[in-house]
C-alpha positions as CSV (number, residue, x, y, z in Angstrom):
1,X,244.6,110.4,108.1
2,X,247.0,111.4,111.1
3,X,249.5,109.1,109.6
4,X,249.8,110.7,106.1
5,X,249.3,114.5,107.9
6,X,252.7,113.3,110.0
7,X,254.3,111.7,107.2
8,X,254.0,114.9,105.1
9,X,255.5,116.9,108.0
10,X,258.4,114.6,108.4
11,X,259.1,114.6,104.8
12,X,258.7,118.5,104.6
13,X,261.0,118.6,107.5
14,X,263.5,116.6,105.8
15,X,263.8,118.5,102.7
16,X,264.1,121.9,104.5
17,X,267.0,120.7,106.2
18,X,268.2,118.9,102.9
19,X,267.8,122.6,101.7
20,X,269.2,124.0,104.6
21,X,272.5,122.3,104.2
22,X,272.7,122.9,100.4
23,X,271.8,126.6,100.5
24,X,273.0,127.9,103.9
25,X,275.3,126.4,105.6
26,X,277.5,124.3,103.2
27,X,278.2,127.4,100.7
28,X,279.5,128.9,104.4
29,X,281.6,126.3,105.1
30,X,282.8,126.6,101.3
31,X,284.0,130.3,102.9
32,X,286.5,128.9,105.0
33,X,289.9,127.4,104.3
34,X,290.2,123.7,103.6
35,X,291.3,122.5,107.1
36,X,288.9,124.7,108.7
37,X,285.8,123.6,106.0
38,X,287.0,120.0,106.6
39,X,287.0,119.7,110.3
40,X,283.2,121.8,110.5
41,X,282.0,119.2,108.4
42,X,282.5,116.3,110.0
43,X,280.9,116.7,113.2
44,X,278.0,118.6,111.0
45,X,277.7,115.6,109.2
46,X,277.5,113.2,111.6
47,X,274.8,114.9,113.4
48,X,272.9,115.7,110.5
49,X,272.9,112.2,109.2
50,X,271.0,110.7,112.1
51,X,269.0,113.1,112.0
52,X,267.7,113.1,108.2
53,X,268.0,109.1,108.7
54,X,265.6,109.1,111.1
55,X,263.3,111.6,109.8
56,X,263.1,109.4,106.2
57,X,262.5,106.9,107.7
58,X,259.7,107.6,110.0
59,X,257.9,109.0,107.0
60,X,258.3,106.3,104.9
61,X,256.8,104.0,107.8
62,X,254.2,106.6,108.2
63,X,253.3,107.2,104.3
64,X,253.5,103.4,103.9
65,X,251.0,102.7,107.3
66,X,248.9,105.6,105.0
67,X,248.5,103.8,102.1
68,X,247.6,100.3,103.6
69,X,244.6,102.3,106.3
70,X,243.3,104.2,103.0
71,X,243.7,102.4,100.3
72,X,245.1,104.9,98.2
73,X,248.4,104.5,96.5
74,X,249.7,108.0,96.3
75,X,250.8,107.6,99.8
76,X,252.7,104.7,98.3
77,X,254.5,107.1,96.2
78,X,255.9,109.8,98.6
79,X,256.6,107.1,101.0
80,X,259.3,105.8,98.0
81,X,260.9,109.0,97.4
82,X,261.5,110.0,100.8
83,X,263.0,106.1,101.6
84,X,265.2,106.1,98.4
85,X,267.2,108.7,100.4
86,X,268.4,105.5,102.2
87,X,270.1,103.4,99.2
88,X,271.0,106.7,98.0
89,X,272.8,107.8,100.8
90,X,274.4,104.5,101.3
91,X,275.2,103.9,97.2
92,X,275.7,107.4,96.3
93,X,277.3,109.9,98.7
94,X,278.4,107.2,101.2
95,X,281.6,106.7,99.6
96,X,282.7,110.3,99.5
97,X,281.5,110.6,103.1
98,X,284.4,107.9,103.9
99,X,287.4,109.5,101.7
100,X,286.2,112.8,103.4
101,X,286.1,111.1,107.6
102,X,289.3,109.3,106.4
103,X,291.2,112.8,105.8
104,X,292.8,114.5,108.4
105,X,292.6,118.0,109.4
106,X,296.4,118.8,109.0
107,X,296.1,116.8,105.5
108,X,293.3,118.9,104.2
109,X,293.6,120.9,100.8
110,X,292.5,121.6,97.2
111,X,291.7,117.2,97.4
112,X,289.7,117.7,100.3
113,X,287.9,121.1,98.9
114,X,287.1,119.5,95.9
115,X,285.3,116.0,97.8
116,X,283.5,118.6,99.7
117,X,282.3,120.5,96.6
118,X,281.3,117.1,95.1
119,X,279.8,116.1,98.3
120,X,277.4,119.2,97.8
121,X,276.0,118.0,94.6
122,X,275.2,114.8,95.8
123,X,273.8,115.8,98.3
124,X,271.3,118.5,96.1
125,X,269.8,114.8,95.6
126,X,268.8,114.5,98.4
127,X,267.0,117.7,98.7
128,X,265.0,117.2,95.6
129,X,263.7,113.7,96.7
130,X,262.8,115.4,100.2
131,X,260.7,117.9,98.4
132,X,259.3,115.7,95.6
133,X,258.2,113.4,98.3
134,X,256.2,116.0,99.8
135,X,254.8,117.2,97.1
136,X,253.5,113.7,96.9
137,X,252.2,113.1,100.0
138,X,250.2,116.6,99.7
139,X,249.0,114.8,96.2
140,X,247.5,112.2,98.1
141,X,246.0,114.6,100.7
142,X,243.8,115.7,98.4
């Protein structure tokens, strides 16, 4: 069951970062003025998408590798919710990610404040799939 015990981690980890972002850090960069809140997020994002990539991804592989050694399909479950963070990433937020890496600093203003407010509740999405996936996979510990 080391596979599902990891995948749960993973996922966990995810949506506390997810949750991180959304609670913490975002609503701080909110604080600053829009050039200021524009250029913090894009190195924040690019390091935070590779990371939250990687971490859905490993427990998908590791929820899915859960299911198929047990049997049970509840592993099936949170392994689906933490991988939809993928196509919703890429269908979802993805496009405001590009209008937001395609405006400049000096450019930045009430256009780019209000992409990064949107970007915020896209992103909440993200969060709850993180935590409903672990709620899951803790489902299927039991």
């Amino acid at each position: 069951m080391l596979a599902g015990q990891l995948a749960l981690i993973l996922a966990a980890a995810f949506a506390g970062a997810a949750f991180y972002v959304g609670f913490a850090e975002h609503p701080a960069r909110m604080g600053l003025d829009d050039r200021s809140a524009l250029e913090q997020w894009k190195p924040s994002y690019d390091a935070g998408y590779m990371m939250q990539a990687s971490l859905a991804a490993a427990s998908a592989v590791l929820g899915f590798f859960a299911a198929w050694s047990t049997g049970d399909w509840r592993w099936i479950v949170g392994a689906a919710l933490i991988l939809a963070n993928w196509p919703y990433t890429l269908l979802g937020i993805m496009p405001t990610n590009r209008k937001l890496k395609d405006i400049a600093e000096g450019d930045a203003g009430p256009a780019s404040r209000a992409l990064l407010a949107s970007w915020a509740r896209l992103h909440a999405v993200r969060t709850v799939l993180g935590a409903l996936a672990t709620l899951a996979y803790l489902w299927a510990l039991n």
